[in-house]
mmCIF file of the N, C-alpha and C atoms, coordinates in Angstrom:
data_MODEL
# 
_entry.id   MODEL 
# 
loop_
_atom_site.group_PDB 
_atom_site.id 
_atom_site.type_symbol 
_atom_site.label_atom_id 
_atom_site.label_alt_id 
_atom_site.label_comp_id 
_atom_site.label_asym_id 
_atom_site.label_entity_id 
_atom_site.label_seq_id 
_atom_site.pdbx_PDB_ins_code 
_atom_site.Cartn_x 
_atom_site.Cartn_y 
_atom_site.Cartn_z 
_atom_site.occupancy 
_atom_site.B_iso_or_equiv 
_atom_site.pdbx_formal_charge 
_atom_site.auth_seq_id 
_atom_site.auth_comp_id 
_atom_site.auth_asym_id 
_atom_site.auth_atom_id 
_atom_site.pdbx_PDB_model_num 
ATOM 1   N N  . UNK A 1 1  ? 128.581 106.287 124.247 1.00 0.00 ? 1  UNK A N  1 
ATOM 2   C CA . UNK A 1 1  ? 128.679 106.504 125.665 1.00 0.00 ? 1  UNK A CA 1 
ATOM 3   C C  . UNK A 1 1  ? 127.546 105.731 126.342 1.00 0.00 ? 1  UNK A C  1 
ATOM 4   N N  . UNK A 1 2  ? 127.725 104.963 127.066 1.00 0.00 ? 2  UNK A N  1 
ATOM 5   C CA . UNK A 1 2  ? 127.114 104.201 127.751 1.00 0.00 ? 2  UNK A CA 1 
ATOM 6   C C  . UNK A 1 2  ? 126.607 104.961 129.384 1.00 0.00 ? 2  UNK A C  1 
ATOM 7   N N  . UNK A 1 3  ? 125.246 104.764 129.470 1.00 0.00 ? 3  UNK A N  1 
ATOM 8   C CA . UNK A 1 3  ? 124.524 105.305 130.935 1.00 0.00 ? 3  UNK A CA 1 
ATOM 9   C C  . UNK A 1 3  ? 124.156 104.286 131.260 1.00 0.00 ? 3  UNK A C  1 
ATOM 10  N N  . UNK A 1 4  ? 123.458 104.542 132.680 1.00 0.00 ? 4  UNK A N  1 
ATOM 11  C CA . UNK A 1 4  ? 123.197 103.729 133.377 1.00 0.00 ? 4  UNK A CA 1 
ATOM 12  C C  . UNK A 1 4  ? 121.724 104.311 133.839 1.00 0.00 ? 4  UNK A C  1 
ATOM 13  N N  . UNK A 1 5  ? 120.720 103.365 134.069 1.00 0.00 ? 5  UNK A N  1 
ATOM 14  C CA . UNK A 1 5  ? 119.810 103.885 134.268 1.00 0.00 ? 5  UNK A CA 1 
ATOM 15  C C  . UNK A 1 5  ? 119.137 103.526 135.791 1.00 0.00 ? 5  UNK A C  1 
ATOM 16  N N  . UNK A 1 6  ? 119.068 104.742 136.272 1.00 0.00 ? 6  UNK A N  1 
ATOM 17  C CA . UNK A 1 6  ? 118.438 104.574 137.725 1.00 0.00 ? 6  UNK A CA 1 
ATOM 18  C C  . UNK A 1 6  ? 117.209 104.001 137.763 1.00 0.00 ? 6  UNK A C  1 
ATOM 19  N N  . UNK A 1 7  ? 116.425 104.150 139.038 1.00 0.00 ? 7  UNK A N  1 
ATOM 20  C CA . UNK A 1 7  ? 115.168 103.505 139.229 1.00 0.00 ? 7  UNK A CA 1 
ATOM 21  C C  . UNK A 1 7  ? 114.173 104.474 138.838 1.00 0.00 ? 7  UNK A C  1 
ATOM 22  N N  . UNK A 1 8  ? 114.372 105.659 139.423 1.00 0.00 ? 8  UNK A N  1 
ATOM 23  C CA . UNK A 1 8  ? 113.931 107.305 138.805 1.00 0.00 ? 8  UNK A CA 1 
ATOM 24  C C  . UNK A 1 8  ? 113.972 107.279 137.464 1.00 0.00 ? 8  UNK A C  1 
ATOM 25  N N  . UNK A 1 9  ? 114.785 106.972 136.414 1.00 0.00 ? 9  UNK A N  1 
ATOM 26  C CA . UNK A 1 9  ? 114.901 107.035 135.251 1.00 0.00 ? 9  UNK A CA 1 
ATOM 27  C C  . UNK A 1 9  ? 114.271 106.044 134.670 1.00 0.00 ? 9  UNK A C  1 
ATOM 28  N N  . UNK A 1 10 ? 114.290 104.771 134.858 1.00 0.00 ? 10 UNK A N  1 
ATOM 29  C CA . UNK A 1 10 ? 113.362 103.926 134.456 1.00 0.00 ? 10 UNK A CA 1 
ATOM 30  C C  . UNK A 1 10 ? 112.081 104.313 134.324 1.00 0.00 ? 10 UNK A C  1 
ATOM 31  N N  . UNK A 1 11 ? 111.769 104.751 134.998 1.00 0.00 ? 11 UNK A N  1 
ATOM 32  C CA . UNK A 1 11 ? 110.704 105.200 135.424 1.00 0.00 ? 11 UNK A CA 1 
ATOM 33  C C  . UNK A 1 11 ? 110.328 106.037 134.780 1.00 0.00 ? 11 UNK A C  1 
ATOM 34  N N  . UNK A 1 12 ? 110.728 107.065 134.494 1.00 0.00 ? 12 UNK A N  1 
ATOM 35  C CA . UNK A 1 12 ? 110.638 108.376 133.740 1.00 0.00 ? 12 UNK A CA 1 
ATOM 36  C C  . UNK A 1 12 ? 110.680 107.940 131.913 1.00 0.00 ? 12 UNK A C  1 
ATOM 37  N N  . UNK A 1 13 ? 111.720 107.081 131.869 1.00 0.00 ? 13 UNK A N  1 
ATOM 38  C CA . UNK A 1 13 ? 111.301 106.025 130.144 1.00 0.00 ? 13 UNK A CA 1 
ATOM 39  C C  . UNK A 1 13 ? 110.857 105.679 130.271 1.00 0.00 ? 13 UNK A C  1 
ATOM 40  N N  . UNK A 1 14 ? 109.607 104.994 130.836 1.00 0.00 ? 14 UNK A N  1 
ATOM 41  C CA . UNK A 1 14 ? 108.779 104.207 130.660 1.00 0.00 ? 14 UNK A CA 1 
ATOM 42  C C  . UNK A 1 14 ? 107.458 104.791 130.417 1.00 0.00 ? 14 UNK A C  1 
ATOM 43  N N  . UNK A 1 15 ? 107.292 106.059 131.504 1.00 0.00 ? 15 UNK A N  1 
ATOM 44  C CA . UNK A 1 15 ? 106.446 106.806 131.356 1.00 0.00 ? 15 UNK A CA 1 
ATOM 45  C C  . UNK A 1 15 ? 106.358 107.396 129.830 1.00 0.00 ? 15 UNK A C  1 
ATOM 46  N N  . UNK A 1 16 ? 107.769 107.824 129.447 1.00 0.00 ? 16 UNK A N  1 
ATOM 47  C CA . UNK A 1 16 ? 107.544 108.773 128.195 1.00 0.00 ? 16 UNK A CA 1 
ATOM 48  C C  . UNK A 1 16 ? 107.307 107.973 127.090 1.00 0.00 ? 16 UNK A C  1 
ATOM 49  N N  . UNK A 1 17 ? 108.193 106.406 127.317 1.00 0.00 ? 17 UNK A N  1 
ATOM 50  C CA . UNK A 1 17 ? 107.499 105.657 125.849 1.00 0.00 ? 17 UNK A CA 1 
ATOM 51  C C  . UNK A 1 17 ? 106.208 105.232 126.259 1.00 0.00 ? 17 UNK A C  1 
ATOM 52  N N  . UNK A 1 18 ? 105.162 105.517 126.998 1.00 0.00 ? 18 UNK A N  1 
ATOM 53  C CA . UNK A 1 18 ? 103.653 105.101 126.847 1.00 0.00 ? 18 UNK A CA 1 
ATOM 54  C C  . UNK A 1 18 ? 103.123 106.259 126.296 1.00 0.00 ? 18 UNK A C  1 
ATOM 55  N N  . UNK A 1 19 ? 103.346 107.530 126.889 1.00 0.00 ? 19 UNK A N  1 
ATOM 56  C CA . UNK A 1 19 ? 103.301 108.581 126.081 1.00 0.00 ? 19 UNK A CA 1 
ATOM 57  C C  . UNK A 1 19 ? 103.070 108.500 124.649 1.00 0.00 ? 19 UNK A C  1 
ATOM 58  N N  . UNK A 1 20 ? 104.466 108.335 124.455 1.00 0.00 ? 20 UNK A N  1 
ATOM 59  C CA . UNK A 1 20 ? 104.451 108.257 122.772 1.00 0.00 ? 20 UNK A CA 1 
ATOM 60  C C  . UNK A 1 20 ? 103.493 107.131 122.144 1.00 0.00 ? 20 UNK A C  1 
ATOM 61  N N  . UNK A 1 21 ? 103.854 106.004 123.073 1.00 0.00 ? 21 UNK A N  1 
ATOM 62  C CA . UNK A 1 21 ? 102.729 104.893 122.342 1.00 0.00 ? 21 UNK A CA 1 
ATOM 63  C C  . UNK A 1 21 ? 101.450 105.573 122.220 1.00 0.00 ? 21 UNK A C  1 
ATOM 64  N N  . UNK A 1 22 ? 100.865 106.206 123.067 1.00 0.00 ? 22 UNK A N  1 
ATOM 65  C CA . UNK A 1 22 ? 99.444  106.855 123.037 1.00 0.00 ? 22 UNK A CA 1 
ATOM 66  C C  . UNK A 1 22 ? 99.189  107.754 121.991 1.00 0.00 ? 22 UNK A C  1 
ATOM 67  N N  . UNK A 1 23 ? 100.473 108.644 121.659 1.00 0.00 ? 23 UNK A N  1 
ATOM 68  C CA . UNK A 1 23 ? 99.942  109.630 120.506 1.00 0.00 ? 23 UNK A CA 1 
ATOM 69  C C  . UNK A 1 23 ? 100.193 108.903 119.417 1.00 0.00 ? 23 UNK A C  1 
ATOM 70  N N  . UNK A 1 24 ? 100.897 107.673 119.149 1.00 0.00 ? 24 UNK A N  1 
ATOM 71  C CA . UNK A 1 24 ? 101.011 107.161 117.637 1.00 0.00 ? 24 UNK A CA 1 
ATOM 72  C C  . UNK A 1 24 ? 99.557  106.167 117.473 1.00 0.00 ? 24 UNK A C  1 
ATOM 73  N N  . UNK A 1 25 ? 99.085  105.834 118.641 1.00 0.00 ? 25 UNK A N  1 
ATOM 74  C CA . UNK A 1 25 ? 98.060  105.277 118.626 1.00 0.00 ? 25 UNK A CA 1 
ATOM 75  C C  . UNK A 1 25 ? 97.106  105.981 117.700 1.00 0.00 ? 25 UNK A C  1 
ATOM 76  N N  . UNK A 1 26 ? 96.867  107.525 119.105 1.00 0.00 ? 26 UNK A N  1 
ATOM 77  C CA . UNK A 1 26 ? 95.958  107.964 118.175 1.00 0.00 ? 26 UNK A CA 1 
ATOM 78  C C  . UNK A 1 26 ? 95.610  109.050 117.120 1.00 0.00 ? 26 UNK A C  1 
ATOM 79  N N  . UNK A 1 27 ? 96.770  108.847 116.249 1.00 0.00 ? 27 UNK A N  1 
ATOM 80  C CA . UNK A 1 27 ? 97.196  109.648 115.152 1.00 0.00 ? 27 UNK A CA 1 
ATOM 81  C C  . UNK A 1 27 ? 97.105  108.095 113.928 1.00 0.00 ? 27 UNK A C  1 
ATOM 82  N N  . UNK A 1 28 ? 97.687  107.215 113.894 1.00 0.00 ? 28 UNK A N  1 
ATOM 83  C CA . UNK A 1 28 ? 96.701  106.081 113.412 1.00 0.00 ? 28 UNK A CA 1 
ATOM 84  C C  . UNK A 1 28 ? 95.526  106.241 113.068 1.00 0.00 ? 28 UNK A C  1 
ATOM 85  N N  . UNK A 1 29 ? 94.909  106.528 114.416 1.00 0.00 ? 29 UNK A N  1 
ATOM 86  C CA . UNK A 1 29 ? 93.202  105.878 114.763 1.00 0.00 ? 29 UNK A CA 1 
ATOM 87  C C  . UNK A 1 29 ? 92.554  106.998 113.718 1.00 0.00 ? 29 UNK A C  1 
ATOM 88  N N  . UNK A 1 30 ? 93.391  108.488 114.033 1.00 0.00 ? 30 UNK A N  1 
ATOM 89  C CA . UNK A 1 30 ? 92.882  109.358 113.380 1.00 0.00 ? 30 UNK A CA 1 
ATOM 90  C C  . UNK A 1 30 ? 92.701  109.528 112.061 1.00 0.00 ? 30 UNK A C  1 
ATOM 91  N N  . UNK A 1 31 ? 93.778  108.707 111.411 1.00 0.00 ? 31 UNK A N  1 
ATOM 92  C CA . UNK A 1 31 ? 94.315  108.645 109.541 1.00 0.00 ? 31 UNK A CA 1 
ATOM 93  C C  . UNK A 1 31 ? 93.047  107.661 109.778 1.00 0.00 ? 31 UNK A C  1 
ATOM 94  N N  . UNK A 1 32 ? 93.544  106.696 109.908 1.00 0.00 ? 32 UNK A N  1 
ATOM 95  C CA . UNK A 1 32 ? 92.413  105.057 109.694 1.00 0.00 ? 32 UNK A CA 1 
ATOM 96  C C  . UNK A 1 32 ? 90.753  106.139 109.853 1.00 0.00 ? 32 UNK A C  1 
ATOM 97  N N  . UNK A 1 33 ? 90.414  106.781 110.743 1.00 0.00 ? 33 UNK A N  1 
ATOM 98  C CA . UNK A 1 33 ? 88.970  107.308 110.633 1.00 0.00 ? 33 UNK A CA 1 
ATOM 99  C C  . UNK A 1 33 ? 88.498  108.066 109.358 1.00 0.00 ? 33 UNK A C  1 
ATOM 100 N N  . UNK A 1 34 ? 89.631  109.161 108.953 1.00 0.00 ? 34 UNK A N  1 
ATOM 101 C CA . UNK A 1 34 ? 89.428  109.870 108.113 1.00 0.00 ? 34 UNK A CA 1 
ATOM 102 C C  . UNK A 1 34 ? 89.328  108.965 106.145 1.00 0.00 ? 34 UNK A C  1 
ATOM 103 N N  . UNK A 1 35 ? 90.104  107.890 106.602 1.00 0.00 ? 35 UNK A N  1 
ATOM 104 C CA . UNK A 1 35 ? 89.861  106.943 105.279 1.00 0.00 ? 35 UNK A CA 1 
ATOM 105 C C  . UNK A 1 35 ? 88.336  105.922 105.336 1.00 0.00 ? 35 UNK A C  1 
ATOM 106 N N  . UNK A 1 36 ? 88.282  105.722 106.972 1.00 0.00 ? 36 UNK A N  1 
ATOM 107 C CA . UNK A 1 36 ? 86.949  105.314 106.864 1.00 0.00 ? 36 UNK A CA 1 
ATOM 108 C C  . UNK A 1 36 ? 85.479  105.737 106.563 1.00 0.00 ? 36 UNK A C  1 
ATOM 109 N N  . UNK A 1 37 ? 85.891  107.330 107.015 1.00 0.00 ? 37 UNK A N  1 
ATOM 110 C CA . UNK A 1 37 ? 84.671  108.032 106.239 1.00 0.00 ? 37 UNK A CA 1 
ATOM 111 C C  . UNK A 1 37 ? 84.824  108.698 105.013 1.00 0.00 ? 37 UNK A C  1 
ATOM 112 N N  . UNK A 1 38 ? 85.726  108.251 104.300 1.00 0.00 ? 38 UNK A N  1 
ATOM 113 C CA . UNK A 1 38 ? 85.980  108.457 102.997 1.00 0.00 ? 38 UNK A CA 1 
ATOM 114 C C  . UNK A 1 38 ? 85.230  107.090 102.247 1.00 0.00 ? 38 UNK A C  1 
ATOM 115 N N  . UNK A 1 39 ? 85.469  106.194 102.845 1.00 0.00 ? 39 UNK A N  1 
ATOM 116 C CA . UNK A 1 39 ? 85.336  104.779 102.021 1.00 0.00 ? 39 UNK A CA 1 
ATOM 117 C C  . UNK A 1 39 ? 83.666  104.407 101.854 1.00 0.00 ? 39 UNK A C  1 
ATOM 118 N N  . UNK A 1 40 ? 83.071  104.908 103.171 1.00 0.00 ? 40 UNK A N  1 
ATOM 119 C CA . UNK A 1 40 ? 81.857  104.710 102.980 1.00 0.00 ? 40 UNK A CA 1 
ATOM 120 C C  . UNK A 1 40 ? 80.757  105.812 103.303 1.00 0.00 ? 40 UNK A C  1 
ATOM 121 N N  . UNK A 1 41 ? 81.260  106.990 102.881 1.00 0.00 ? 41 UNK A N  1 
ATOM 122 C CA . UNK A 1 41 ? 80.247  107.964 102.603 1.00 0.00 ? 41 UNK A CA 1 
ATOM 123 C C  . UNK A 1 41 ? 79.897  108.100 101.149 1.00 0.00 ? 41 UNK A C  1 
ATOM 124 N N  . UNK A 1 42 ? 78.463  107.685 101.408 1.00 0.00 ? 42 UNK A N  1 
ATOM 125 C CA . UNK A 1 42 ? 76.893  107.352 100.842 1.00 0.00 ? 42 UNK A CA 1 
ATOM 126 C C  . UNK A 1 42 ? 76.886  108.456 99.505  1.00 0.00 ? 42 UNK A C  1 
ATOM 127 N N  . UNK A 1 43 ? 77.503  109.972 99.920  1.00 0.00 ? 43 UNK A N  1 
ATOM 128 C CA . UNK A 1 43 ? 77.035  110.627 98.854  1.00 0.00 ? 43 UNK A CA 1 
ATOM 129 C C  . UNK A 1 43 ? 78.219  111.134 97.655  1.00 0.00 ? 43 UNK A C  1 
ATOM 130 N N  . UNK A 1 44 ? 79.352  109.997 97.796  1.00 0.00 ? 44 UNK A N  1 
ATOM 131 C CA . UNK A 1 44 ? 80.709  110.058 96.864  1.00 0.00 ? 44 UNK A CA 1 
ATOM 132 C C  . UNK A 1 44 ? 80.304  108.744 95.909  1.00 0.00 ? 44 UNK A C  1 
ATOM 133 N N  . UNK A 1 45 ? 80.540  108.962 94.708  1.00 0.00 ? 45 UNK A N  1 
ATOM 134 C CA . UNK A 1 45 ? 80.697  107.255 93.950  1.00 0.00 ? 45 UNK A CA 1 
ATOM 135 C C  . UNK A 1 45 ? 81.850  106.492 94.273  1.00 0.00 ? 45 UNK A C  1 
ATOM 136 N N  . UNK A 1 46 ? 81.885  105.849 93.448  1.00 0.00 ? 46 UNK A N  1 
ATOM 137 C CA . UNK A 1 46 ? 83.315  104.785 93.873  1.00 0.00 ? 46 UNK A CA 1 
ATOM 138 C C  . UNK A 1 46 ? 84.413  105.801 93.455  1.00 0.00 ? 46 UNK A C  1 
ATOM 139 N N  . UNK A 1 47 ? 84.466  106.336 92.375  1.00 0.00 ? 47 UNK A N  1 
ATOM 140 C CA . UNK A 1 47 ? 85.725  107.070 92.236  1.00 0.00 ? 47 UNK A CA 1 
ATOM 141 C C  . UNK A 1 47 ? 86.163  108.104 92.946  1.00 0.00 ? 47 UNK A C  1 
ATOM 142 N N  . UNK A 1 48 ? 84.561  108.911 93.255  1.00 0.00 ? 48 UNK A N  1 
ATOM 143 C CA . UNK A 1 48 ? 85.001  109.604 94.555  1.00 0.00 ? 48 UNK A CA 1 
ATOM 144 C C  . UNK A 1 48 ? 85.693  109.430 95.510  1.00 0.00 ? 48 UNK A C  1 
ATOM 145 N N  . UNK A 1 49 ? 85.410  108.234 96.362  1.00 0.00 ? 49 UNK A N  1 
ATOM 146 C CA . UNK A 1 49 ? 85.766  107.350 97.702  1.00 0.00 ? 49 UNK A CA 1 
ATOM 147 C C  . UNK A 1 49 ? 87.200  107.668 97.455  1.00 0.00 ? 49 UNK A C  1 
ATOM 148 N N  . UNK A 1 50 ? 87.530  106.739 95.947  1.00 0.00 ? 50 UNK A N  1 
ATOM 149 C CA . UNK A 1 50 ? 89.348  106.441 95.651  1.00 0.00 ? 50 UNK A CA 1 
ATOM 150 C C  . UNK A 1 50 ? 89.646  108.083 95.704  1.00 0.00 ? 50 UNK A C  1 
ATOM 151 N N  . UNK A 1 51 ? 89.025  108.843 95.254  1.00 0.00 ? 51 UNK A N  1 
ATOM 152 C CA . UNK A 1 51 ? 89.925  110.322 95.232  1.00 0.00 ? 51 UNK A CA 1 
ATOM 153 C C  . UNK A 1 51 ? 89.978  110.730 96.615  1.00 0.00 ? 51 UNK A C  1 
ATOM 154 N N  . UNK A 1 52 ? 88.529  110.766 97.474  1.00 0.00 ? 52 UNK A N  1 
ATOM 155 C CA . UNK A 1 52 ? 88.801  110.870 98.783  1.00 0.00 ? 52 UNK A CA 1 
ATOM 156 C C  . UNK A 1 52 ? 90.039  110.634 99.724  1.00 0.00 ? 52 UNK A C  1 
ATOM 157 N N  . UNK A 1 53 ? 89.764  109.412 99.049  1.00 0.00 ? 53 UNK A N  1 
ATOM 158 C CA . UNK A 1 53 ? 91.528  108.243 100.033 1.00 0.00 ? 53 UNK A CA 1 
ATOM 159 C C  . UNK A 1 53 ? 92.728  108.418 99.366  1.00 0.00 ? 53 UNK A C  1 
ATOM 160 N N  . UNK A 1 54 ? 92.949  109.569 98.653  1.00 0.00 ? 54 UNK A N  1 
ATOM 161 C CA . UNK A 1 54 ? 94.108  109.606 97.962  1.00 0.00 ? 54 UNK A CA 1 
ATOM 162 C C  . UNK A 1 54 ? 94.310  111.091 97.945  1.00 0.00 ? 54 UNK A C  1 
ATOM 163 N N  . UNK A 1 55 ? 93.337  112.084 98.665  1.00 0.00 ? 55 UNK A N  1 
ATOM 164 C CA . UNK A 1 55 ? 93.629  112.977 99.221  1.00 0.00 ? 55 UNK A CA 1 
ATOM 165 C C  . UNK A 1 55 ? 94.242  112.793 100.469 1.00 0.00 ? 55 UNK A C  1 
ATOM 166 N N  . UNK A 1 56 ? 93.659  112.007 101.247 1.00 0.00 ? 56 UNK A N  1 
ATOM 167 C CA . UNK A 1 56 ? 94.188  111.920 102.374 1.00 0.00 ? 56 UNK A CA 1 
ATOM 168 C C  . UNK A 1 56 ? 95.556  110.986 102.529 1.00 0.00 ? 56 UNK A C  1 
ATOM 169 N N  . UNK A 1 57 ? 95.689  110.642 101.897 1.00 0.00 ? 57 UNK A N  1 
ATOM 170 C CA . UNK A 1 57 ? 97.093  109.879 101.898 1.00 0.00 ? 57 UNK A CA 1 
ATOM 171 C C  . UNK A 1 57 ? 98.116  111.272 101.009 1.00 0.00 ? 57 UNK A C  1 
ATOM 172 N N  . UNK A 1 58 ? 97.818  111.979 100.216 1.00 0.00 ? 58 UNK A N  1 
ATOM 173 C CA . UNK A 1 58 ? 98.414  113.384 99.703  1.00 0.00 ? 58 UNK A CA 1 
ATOM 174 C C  . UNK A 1 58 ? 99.031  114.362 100.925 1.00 0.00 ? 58 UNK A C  1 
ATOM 175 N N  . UNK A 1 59 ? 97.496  114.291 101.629 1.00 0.00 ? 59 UNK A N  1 
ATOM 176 C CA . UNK A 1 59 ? 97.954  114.955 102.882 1.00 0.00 ? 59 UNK A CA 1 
ATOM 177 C C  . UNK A 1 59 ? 98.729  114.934 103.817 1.00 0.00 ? 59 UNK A C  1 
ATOM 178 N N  . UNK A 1 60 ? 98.951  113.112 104.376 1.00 0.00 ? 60 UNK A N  1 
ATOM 179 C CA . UNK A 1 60 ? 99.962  112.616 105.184 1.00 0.00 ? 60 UNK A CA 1 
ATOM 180 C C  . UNK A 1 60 ? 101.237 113.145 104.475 1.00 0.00 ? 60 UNK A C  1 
ATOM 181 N N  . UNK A 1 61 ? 101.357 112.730 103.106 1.00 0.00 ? 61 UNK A N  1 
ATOM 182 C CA . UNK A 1 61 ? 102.453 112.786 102.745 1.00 0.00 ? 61 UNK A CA 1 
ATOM 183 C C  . UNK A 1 61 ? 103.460 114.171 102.902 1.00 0.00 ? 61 UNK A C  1 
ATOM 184 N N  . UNK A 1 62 ? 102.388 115.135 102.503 1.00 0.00 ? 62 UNK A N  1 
ATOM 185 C CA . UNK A 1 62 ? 102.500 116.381 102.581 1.00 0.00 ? 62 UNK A CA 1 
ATOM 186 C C  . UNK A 1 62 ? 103.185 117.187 104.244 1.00 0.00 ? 62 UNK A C  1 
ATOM 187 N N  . UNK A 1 63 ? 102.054 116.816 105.204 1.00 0.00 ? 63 UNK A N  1 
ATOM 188 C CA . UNK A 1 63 ? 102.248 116.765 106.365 1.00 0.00 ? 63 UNK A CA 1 
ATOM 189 C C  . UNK A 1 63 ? 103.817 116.286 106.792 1.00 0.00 ? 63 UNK A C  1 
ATOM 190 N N  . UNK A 1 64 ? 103.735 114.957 106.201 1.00 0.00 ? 64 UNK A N  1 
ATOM 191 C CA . UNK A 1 64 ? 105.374 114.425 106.989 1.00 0.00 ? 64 UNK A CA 1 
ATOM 192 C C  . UNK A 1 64 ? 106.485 114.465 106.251 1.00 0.00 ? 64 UNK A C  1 
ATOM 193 N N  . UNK A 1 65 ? 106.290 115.509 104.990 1.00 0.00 ? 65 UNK A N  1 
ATOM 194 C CA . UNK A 1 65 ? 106.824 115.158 104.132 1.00 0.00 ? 65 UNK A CA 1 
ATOM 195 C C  . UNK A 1 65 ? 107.854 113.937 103.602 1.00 0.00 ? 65 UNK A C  1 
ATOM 196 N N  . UNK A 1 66 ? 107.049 113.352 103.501 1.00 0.00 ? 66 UNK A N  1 
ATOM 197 C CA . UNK A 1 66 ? 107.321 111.572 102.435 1.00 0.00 ? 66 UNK A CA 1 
ATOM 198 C C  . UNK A 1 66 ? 107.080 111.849 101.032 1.00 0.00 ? 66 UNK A C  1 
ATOM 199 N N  . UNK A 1 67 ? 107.382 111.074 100.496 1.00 0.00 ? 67 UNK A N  1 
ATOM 200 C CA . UNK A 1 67 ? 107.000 111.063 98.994  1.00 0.00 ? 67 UNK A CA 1 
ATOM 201 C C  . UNK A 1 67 ? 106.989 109.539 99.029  1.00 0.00 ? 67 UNK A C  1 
ATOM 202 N N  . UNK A 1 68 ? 107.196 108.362 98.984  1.00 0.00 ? 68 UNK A N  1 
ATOM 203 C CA . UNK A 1 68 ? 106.854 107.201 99.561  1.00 0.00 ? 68 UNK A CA 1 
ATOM 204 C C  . UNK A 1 68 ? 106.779 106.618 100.704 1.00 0.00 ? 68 UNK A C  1 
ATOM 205 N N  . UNK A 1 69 ? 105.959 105.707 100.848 1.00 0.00 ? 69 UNK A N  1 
ATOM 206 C CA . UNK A 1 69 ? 105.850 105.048 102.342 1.00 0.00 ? 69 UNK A CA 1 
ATOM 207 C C  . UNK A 1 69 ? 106.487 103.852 102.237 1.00 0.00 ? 69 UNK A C  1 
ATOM 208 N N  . UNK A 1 70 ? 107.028 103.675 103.401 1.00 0.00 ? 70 UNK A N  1 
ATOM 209 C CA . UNK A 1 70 ? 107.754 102.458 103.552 1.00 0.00 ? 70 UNK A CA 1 
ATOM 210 C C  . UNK A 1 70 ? 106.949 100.945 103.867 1.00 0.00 ? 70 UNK A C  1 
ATOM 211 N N  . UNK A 1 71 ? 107.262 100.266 103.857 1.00 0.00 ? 71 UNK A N  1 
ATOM 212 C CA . UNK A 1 71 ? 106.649 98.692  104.234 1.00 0.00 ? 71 UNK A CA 1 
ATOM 213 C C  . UNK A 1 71 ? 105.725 98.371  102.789 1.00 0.00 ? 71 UNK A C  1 
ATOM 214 N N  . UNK A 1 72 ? 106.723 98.795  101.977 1.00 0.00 ? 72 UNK A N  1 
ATOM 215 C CA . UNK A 1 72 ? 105.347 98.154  100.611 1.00 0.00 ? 72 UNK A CA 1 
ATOM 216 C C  . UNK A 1 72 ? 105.933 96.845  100.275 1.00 0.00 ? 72 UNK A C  1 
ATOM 217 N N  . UNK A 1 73 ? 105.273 96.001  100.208 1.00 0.00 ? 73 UNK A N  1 
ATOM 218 C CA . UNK A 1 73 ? 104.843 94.684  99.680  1.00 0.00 ? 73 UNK A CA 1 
ATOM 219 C C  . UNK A 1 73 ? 104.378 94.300  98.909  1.00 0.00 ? 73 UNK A C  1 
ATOM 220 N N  . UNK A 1 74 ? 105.177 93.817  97.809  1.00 0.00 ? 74 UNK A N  1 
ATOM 221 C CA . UNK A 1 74 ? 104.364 93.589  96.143  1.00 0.00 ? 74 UNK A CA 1 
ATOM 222 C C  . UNK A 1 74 ? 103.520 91.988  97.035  1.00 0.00 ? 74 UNK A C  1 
# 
């Protein structure tokens, strides 16, 4: 079914996809932080760090429930 979109409505999508752009932004920003202070906090060894970052990727998964992520690239 095909709509038509007013000037009001334009308007109103446009608003809501910045919206959304904003929370995927910063739900990103938020994963990317939580691996960054995994990667270089001082009082984990290296294997720590990797277990750190592989909790938190456990967690996403868990959270959105995935069991793989998409876009892998050998």
């Amino acid at each position: 079914m095909a709509t038509s979109v007013t000037v009001g409505n334009s308007y109103l999508v446009r608003a809501v996809a910045a919206e959304m752009s904003i929370g995927v932004e910063n739900a990103v920003e938020c994963w990317l932080s939580q691996i960054d202070r995994a990667l270089t906090d001082v009082h984990l060894t290296t294997l720590g760090r990797l277990n750190a970052v592989n909790e938190i990727l456990d967690k996403y998964k868990r959270l959105t429930g995935k069991t793989q992520l998409a876009c892998r690239r050998a």
